[in-house]
N, C-alpha and C positions, 0 to 999 in steps of 0.2 A: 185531829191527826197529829201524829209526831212530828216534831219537827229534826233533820239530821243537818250537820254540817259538814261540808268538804274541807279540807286543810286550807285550801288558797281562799274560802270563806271566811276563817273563823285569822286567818292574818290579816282581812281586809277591814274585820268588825274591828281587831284589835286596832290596826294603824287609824281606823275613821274611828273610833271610839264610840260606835254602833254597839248595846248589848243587844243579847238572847231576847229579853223583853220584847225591845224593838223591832228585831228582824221578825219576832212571832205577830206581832200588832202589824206592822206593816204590811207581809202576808194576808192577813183577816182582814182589814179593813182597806187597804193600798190598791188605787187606782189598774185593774189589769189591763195588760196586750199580751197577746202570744207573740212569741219570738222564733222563727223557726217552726219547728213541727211539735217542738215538745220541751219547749222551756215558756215560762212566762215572767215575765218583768210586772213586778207593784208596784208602784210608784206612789211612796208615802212620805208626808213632812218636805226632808229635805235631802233621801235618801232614795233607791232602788233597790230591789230583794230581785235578782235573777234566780230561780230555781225549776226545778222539775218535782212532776208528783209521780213518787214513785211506789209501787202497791197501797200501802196505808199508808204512808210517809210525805214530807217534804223534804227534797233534798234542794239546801242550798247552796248553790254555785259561788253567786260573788253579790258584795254589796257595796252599791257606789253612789259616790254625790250624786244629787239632780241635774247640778250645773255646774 
């Protein structure tokens, strides 16, 4: 599936020096929970991927430290 990003995503990857790579690998392989009714948090490495799956897509929301 594609992966999208939201604006307040793609400044959180910039300021944590998170790439595209990452945030796609962490999705694929990163530990899941649901969050709410329609977002799910991965929890990869040393990182978090908060997104929604939206028709064919991954929209992702924010990406944040573990700790």
């Amino acid at each position: 599936l594609a992966i999208l990003f939201g604006k307040y995503a793609r400044e959180q990857m910039l300021a944590r020096r998170i790439s595209e790579k990452e945030v796609d690998e962490g999705i694929r392989r990163g530990s899941k929970q649901i969050q709410e009714p329609d977002k799910i948090v991965s929890e990869y490495q040393y990182f978090s991927v908060v997104y929604k799956k939206k028709n064919e897509a991954f929209f992702v929301i924010t990406v944040k430290p573990r700790w």
